[in-house]
C-alpha positions, 0 to 999 in steps of 0.5 A: 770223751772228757771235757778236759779232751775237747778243750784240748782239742788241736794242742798235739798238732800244734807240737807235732806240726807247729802252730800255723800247720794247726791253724792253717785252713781255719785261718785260710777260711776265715781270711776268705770269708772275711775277705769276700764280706769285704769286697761286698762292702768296698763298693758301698763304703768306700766307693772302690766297686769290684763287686756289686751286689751280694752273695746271692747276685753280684756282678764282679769287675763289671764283666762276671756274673754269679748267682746263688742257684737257689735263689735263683731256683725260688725265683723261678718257682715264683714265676718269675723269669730270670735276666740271661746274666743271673742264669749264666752267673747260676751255671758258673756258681753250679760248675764251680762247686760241683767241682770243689764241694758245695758244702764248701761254701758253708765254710769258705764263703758263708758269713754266718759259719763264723757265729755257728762255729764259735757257738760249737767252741764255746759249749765245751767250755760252758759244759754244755752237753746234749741238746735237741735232735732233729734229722739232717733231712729237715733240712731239705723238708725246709728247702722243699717248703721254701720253694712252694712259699715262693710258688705261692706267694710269688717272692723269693721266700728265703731271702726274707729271713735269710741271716746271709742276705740280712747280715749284708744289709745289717752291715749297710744300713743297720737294724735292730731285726738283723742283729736279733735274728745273727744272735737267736741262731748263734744262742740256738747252736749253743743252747738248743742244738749242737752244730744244729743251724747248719746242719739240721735247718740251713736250706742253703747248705741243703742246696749246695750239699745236693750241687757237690753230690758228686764233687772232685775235691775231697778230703781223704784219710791217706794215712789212717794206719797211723791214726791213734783214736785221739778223735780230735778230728771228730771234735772239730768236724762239723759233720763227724759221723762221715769220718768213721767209715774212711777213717776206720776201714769198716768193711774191707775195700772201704775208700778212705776219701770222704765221700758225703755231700754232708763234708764241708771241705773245711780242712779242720780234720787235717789242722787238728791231726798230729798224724797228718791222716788227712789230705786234700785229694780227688774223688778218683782216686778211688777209681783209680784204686778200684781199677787196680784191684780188679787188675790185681784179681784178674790177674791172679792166676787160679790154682 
């Protein structure tokens, strides 16, 4: 694919569908991203408390709990025995993104996926090409790695280095540290690894990847007989490699419904398609459609 393509990435859809329906649920997750920064900040800002606390524990309208399972996974590797509300808020964190992706919250909730996505936009444009290669595993060696340092060390070890938790308090009370660490992982999706923090090193996105294993909400190619190989879709996926199997077909009785726990549910297959391939759809759908062929079959009578 030319660089001329990839800069050209989305111009068809917007034609085809107009510009909002091209943009739609890149500019829905940026207004939630921003939106959930926000009410962080209300409190300590400007005295308008509906949240307080972070993304990794707060406490909404005094009356509901959430808590980042992973760091409450640390603290219990930590040996430190958590407070009733941080496991109720666990639990309603886990149910929440078992259901919807837990990858989404890399792309609907997470601060930090602005910076990664601008560094993916702008290599093109700076003609930067290659880069290193780790394995999506290492992600999970580092969330594996973070949870003994915790055991060892008796503190909750990722929210030392955390850009998420530094973001926050960045925002609150400065630092030189919180800007610095914001900008060596932005230089190092643009310059060392395409798409590389959130992909290959997060430990976060590990563990909400492991929580939407087997999520309901997914993203579907009901329509991939109209696809016509522009692989825009490809361009814009965070994760392109899960697309080519529900996309194309591949063997026969190959689901169309993106089935990877690696999918970030952000929609940006379905903004950049003018051939609306891809729809927001259900994971039993497939059932749904295994059930009717082995109805079909048996029902076929032999000859």
């Amino acid at each position: 694919m030319t660089l001329l393509r990839k800069t050209s990435v989305g111009k068809d859809a917007a034609l085809a569908k107009g510009w909002w329906k091209a943009h739609q649920w890149l500019l829905l997750r940026r207004g939630s991203q921003l939106g959930l920064l926000a009410l962080f900040l209300l409190g300590p800002w400007a005295g308008i408390w509906f949240v307080k606390g972070n993304l990794t524990s707060s406490l909404t309208l005094g009356v509901l709990p959430l808590t980042d399972p992973y760091v409450l996974l640390q603290s219990l590797s930590a040996g430190h025995w958590p407070l009733t509300t941080a496991i109720t808020g666990a639990i309603i964190v886990l149910c929440f993104y078992a259901l919807v992706g837990g990858r989404a919250y890399c792309s609907w909730v997470c601060p930090v996926n602005p910076i990664t996505d601008l560094a993916a936009w702008l290599r093109p444009l700076l003609g930067i090409r290659g880069g290193a290669h780790l394995s999506r595993g290492t992600r999970y060696w580092i969330l594996a790695m973070t949870l003994v340092v915790s055991a060892v060390t008796g503190t909750v070890a990722w929210e030392w280095i955390n850009p998420v938790t530094m973001l926050h308090r960045g925002l609150l009370f400065g630092g030189g540290l919180t800007w610095t660490v914001l900008l060596s992982v932005f230089l190092f999706d643009l310059f060392v690894m395409h798409r590389g923090w959130c992909g290959r090193v997060c430990p976060v996105g590990a563990a909400y990847s492991l929580i939407g294993f087997k999520s309901a909400l997914r993203v579907t190619a009901t329509n991939r007989s109209a696809c016509n190989d522009c692989a825009d879709c490809y361009a814009v996926c965070p994760e392109p490699l899960i697309l080519k199997a529900p996309l194309k077909g591949g063997p026969a009785g190959v689901s169309p419904i993106v089935l990877s726990s690696n999918c970030t549910n952000c929609g940006r297959c379905i903004d950049v398609c003018s051939k609306d391939v891809f729809v927001f759809s259900s994971r039993f759908h497939q059932s749904s459609d295994t059930a009717l062929k082995a109805s079909t079959v048996r029902s076929t009578p032999s000859v």
